[in-house]
Every structure is written in structure tokens, then in C-alpha cells.
C-alpha positions in Angstrom: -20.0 -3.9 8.1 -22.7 -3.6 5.3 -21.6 -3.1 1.6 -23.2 0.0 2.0 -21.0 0.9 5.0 -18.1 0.2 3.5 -18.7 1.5 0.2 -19.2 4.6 1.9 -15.5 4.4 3.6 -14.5 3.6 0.4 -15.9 6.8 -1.4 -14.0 8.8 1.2 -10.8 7.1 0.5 -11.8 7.9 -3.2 -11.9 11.0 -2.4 -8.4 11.3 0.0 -6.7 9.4 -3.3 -8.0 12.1 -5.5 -7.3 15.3 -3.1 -3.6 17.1 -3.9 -2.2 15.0 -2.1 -2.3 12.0 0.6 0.5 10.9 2.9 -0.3 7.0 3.8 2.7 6.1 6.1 2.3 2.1 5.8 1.1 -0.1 9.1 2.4 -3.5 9.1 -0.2 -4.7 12.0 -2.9 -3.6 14.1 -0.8 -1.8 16.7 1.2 0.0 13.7 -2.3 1.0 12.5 -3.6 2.2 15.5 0.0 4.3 16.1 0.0 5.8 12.8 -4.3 7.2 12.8 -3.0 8.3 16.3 -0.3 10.2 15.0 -3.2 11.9 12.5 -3.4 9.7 9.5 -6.5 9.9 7.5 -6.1 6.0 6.0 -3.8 3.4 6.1 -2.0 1.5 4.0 -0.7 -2.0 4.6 2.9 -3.1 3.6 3.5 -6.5 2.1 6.8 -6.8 3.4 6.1 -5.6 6.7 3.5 -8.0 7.3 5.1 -10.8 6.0 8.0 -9.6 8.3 5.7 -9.4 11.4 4.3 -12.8 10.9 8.4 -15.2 10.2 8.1 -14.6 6.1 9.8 -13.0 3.4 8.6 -10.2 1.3 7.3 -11.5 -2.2 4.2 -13.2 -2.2 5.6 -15.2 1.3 2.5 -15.4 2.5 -0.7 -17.0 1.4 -3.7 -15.0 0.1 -5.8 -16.1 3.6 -2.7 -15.2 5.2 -2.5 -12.0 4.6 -6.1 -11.2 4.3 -6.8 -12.3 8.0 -3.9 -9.4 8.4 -5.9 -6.9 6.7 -9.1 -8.1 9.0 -7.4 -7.3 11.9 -5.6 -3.8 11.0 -9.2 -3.0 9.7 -10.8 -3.8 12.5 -8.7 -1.7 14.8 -8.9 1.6 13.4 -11.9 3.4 12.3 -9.9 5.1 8.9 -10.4 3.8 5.5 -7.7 1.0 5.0 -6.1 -0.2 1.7 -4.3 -3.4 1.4 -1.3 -4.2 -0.9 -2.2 -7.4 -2.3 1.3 -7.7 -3.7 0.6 -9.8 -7.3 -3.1 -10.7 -6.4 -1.8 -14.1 -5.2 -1.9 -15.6 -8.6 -1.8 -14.6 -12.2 -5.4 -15.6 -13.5 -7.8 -12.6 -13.9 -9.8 -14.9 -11.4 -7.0 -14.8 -9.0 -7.2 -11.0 -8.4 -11.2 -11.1 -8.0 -10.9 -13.6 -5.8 -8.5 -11.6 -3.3 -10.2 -8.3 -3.8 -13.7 -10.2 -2.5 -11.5 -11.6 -0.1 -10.0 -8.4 1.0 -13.4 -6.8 0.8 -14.7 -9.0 3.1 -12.0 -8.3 5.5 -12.6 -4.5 5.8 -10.5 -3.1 3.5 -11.5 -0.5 0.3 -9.0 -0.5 -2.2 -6.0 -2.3 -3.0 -2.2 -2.0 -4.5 -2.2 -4.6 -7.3 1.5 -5.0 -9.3 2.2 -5.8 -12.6 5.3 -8.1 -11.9 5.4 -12.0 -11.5 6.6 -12.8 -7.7 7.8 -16.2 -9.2 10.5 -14.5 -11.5 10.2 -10.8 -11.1 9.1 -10.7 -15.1 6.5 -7.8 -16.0 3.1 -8.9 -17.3 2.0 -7.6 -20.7 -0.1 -4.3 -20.1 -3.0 -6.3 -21.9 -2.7 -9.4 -19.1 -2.9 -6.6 -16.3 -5.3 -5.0 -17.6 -7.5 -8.3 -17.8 -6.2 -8.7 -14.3 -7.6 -5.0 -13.1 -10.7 -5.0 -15.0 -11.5 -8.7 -13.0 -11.0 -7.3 -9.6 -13.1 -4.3 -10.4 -16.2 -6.0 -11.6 -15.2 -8.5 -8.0 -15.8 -4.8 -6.1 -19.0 -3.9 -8.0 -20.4 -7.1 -7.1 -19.6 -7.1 -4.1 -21.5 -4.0 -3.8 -18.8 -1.7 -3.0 -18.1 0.4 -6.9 -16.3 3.1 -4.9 -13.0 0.5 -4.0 -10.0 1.5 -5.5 -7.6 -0.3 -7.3 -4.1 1.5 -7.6 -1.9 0.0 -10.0 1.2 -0.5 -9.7 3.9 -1.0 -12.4 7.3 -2.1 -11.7 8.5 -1.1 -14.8 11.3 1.3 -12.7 11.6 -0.3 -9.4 12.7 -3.4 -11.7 15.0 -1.2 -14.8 12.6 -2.6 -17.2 14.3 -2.0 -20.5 16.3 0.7 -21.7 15.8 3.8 -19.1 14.7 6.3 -22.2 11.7 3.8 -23.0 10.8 3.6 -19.5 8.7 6.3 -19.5 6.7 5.4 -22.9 6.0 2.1 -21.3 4.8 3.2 -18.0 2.3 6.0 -19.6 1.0 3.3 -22.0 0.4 1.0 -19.3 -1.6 3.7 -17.0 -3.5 4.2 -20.1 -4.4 0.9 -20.7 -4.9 0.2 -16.5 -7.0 3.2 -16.6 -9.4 1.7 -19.3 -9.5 -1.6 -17.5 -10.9 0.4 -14.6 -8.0 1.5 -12.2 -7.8 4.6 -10.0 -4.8 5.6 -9.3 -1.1 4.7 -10.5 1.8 3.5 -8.3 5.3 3.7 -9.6 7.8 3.2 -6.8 11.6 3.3 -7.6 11.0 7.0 -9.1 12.2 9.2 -7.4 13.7 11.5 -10.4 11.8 14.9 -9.8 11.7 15.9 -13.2 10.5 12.2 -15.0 7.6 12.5 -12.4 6.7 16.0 -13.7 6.7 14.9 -16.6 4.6 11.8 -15.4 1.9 13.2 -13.8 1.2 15.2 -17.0 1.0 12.5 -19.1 -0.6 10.3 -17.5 -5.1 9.9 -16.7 -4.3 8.6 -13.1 -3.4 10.1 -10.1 0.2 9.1 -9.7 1.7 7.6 -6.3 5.0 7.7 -5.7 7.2 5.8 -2.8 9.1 8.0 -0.5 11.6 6.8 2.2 14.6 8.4 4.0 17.2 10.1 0.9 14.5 10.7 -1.3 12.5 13.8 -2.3 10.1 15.4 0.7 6.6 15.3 0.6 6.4 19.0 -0.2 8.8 18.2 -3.6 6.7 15.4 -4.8 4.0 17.4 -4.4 5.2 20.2 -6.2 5.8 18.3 -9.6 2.0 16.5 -9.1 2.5 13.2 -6.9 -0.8 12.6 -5.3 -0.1 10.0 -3.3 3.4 9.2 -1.3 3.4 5.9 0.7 6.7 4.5 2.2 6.6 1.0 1.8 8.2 -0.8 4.9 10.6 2.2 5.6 8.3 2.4 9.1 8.7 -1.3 9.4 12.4 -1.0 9.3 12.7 1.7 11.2 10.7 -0.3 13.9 13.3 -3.1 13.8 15.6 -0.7 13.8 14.7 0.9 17.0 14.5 -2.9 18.4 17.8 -4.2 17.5 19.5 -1.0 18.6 17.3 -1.2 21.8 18.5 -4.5 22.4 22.1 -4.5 21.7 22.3 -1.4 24.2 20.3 -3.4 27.0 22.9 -6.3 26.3 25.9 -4.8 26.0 25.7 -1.8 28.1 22.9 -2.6 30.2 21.6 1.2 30.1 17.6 1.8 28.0 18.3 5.2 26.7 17.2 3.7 23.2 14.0 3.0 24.5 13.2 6.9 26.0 11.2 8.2 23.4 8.6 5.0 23.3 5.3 5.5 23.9 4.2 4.8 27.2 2.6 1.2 28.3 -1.1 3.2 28.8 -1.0 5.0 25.8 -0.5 1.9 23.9 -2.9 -0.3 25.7 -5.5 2.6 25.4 -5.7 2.4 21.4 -7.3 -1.3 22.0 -9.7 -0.4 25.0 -12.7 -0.5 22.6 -11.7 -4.2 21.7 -11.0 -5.2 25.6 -14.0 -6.0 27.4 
């Protein structure tokens, strides 16, 4: 695909990230993918964890950067829908690091990326001024690589990790959106909120569109939305829920013999048909 090409892709995603709101339910391969655009998704977004799942590793920065880019190549190349990769920590803590992955992930297809703030190595948060070095780096790696339009949503850890004292939480997150914003970020990811009222007051205070993670117990997509969430991904809640199905599918086919687990799967044609493009 040309720059141009995909830059275009990318300005639609742009556009889906800065809409009232977008649901990305999170593919973990290139079957997932294709599942989850069948089911009416209008992008994807990858899962760290549930690729590193799908191919024997932990979660974490268990994969390589070329590991997990040749991932992205292949969920890109299997559905037609913009695609945005979580790049976990950029694969390294350079400002170089992170350019090099988003012309990696780039190259593979995709057009925009989640990028955290904390160190895989000891969970520690980087300074808002080293991520913001980090961000502004992958974003001038996007407009050379022709495609302006990719966007970078940054993620801060600051409450999935209980970063300090909870009432300082939310003076640290807005300062670091402020400063990820000037360094050329689009959006802002802040999973482990789930606290209705802190997000209202969020997505007020803050210049970026906020995403929020959403999973089973949480808030509904209709009640993020209400208090300004623009964007609600799940993570590798699908993922789980996945293995879920498998182990409970299996223990009933071992213990009991019966397959009443496995009754609401789709059928064996209507998976197959998602790759027919790619089979001949």
C-alpha cells in the first residue's frame, strides 16, 4: 500500500477517534480481526497481551518489536478497516526506539498506535518530559514516512498502576495529556478508570479525546459516553473470553463427552469464508 493509501485509512481512523464515540473491541490475530469487522466494527485494535498470548508469551513487552509487528502485518492484511497497533512501551525507552516501531508498524499496515508511559522492565512511570520526547519522535517517524494523518494515542498508566496519592492522580494525568498533546499526540488512553465521575471530570480538562478501557463489571458504553469517553477499547477481555470458551469447551468434551459449549460457534464455512480473498 502506498503512503498515500494509507495515510488516507489513516485520516479515516482520525476521524472515527475524533467522532462521539468509537467502540474498538481488540483482535488478537487475523481470524479475531476478521470476526470482529464481521460483527460490524469500523477499526480494529490489537491487544498486546492477546497476541503475546496467541503466539506462547507473556503480556509485557514478551515479544520482540519484529515479533509483534509481523502480527500487525498479518491482522492488517486480513481486513480492509483501519487498524491500530498497541505497541505496548515502543520496545525500548530511546526517543529512537519509538520511531523506529512506528516505521516499523507503518510499514506493516497499521495507522496509529497505543504508546504507554510505563517501563515494562519495572513498571516505573516515565517523566511526562521523557514521553513526551518519546511521542514527538514517533510522530515526526509518521510524517516521514509520509503518512501525517497516524495517530498516536497515549497512554498513561498513572491509574491502572496507583501512581501516587489517588487525590494527585488526576493533576498528574491532565498535565501529562497536556504535555503529550504538545509533543504531538491524538488522543489519550487511561485504562484502570473506570470512576464515572473522575472521567467527567477528565474529559473536561483535558485537549485530547479520552479513551477509556471497558471490560465485563465496568461502566456500559452508553455511560462512558455520557460523561465524554470517546473511545472504549477492552483490552484482552475478548481474548479471555476466547480461552474461556476453549477451556470450558474442552473440559465438557473430556469429562462429559457432550459439545453443548461449542453450539453457538460459528460455523466451519463462515469462518473459512472471511480468508477466501487470501486463498487462491
Amino acid at each position: 500500500m502506498t503512503s498515500a493509501a494509507l495515510n488516507a485509512k489513516a485520516r479515516r481512523f482520525r476521524e472515527l477517534s475524533n467522532a462521539p464515540i468509537l467502540v474498538l473491541p481488540n483482535a488478537w490475530d487475523a481470524a479475531s480481526a476478521a470476526v470482529i469487522v464481521r460483527a460490524g466494527a469500523a477499526a480494529i485494535a490489537t491487544t498486546s497481551g492477546g497476541v503475546a498470548w496467541s503466539l506462547g508469551r507473556s503480556d509485557g513487552e514478551g515479544l520482540t518489536r519484529a515479533q509483534m509487528v509481523e502480527a500487525v502485518r498479518r491482522i492488517s492484511a486480513a481486513v480492509d478497516v483501519p487498524v491500530t497497533a498497541d505497541v505496548e512501551g515502543g520496545y525500548g525507552p530511546e526517543p529512537e526506539d519509538v520511531a523506529q516501531t512506528v516505521r516499523a508498524t507503518i510499514e506493516a499496515g497499521a495507522v496509529g498506535i497505543n504508546l504507554e508511559d510505563s517501563r515494562a522492565t519495572d513498571g516505573a512511570l516515565l517523566s511526562p518530559q521523557q514521553q513526551a520526547a518519546r511521542i514527538r519522535a514517533g510522530r515526526e517517524a509518521a510524517d516521514a514516512a509520509g503518512v501525517p494523518d497516524f495517530v498516536i494515542n497515549a497512554r498513561t498508566d498513572v491509574y491502572l498502576l496507583q501512581i501516587g496519592e489517588a487525590a494527585g492522580r488526576m493533576d498528574d494525568v491532565v498535565a501529562r495529556a497536556e504535555s503529550y498533546a504538545k509533543a504531538g499526540a491524538d488522543c489519550l488512553f487511561v485504562p484502570g478508570l473506570l470512576d464515572l465521575d473522575v472521567l467527567a471530570a477528565l474529559t473536561a480538562a483535558v485537549p485530547l479525546p479520552v479513551n477509556a478501557m471497558a471490560g465485563p463489571g465496568g461502566p456500559s458504553v452508553a455511560e462512558f459516553t455520557a460523561v465524554g469517553v470517546r473511545r472504549i477499547s477492552v483490552g484482552t477481555a475478548i481474548a479471555q473470553a476466547a480461552y474461556g470458551l476453549a477451556d470450558r469447551a474442552a473440559r465438557e468434551l473430556l469429562d462429559t463427552g457432550a459439545y453443548g459449549s461449542m453450539e453457538q460457534a460459528l460455523t466451519y464455512p463462515e469462518v473459512n469464508a472471511l480468508f477466501a480473498r487470501s486463498s487462491g
